[in-house]
C-alpha positions in Angstrom: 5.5 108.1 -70.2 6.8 104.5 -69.3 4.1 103.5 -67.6 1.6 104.6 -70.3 3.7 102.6 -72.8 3.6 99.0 -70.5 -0.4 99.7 -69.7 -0.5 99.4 -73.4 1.8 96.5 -74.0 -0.2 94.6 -71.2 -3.5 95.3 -72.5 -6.2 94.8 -69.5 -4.3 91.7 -68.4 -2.7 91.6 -64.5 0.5 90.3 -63.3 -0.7 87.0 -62.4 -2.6 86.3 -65.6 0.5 86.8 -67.0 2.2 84.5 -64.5 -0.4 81.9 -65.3 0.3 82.5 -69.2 4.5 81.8 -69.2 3.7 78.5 -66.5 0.9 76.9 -69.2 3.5 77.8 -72.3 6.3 75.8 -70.0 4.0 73.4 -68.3 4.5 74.4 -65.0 1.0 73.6 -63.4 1.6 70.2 -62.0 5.3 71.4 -60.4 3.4 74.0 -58.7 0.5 71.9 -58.0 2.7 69.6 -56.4 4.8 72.2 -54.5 1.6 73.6 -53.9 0.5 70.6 -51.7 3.7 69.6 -50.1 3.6 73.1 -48.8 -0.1 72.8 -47.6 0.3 69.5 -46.2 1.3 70.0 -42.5 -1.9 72.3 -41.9 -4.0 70.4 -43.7 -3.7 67.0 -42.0 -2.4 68.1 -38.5 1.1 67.6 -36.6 0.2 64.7 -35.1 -0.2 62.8 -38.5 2.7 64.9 -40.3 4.9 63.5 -37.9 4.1 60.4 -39.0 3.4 60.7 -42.4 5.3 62.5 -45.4 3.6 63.3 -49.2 6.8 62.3 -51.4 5.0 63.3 -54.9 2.0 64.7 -56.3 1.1 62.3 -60.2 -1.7 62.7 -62.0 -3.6 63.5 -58.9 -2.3 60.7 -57.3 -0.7 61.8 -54.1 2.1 59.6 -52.9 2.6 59.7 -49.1 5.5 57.9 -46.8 4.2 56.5 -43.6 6.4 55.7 -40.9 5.2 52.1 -39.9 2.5 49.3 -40.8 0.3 50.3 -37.9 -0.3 54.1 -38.7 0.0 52.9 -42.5 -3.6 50.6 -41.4 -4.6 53.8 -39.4 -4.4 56.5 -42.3 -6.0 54.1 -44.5 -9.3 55.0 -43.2 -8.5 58.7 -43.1 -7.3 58.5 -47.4 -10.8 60.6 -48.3 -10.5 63.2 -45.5 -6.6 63.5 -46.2 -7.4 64.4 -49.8 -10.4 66.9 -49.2 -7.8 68.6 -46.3 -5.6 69.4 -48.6 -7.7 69.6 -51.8 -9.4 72.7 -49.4 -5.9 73.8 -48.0 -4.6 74.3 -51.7 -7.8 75.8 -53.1 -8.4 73.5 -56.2 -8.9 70.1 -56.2 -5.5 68.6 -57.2 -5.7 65.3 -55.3 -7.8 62.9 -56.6 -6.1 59.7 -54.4 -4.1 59.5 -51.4 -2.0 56.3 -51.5 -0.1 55.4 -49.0 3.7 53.6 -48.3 5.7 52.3 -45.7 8.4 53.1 -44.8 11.2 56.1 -43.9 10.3 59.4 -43.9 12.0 61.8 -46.4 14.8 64.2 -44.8 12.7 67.0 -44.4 13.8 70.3 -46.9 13.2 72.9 -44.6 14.8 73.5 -41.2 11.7 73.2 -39.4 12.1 71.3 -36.2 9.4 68.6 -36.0 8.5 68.6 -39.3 9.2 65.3 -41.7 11.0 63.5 -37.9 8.9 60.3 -36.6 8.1 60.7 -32.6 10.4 59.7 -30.5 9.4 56.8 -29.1 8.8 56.6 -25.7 11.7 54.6 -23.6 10.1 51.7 -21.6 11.0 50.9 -18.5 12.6 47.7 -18.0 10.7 45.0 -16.8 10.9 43.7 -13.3 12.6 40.0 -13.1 9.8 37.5 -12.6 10.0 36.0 -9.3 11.4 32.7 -10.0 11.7 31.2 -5.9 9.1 28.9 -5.2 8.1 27.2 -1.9 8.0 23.8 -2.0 4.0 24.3 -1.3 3.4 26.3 -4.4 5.5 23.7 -6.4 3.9 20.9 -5.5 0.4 22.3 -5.9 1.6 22.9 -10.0 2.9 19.4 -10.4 -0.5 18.4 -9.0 -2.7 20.5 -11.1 -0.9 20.0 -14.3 -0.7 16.2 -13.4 -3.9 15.8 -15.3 -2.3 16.9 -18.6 -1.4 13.7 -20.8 1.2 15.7 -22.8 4.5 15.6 -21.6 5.9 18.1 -23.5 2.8 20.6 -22.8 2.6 19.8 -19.4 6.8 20.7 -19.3 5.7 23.9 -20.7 3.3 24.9 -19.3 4.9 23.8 -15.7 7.9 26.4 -17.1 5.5 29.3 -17.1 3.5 28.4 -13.9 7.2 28.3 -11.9 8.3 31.4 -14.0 5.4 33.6 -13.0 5.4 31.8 -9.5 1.5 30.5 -9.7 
């Protein structure tokens, strides 16, 4: 009998019509258009550029993403379009209309996901072998000769620096 009475309360509508009602009445659509693309944004644009690259906020269709440096800031800027239509497809409606990016530090990621919202490590380089800095008296005299041509006492210094540094 209690189910008979809530088919007629609902009318014909479904649960989410109903859902979709109370989030118009409270104006919920851009929170969960937003959350909606945060969540979608790791698939949609790949682990190698979520590594590098965080949305921060979704306003007015203007998605608002944190790179982590200048160079993949340049990089992403030619990928803007393809960004937007990843995750415009990922959501299933087009919410982003613009992708505009920032640089600088990533925000703390929300979830415990390992990987997601860190930077890669950057790779450790070896230190450079010391410049061999012994010359024979041959190799010396041959740069004092070659450079003697040079009327510019200061460049010719200079450059007669380098020549002993790198020992040519």
């Amino acid at each position: 009998m209690g189910r008979d009475l809530k088919k007629r309360a609902l009318g014909k509508r479904n649960l989410g019509d109903l859902v979709a009602g109370v989030m118009d009445a409270r104006n919920l659509g851009p929170e969960l258009d937003e959350l909606r693309t945060l969540m979608a944004w790791d698939g949609a644009v790949g682990e190698r550029i979520a590594r590098r690259a965080r949305p921060g906020r979704l306003e007015g269709g203007v998605l608002h993403v944190r790179v982590t440096s200048s160079p993949w800031l340049a990089e992403l800027s030619f990928h803007r379009d393809e960004m937007r239509t990843r995750v415009n497809a990922a959501v299933g409606a087009e919410v982003v209309r613009e992708v505009r990016l920032h640089a600088g530090a990533l925000p703390v990621p929300t979830q415990a996901e390992p990987g997601v919202g860190v930077p890669a490590p950057v790779p450790r380089r070896r230190p450079r072998q010391p410049l061999a800095t012994t010359l024979t008296p041959e190799i010396s005299a041959r740069i004092d000769q070659e450079l003697a041509a040079i009327d510019d006492p200061d460049l010719r210094e200079a450059l007669a620096r380098v020549r002993r540094k790198l020992g040519a």
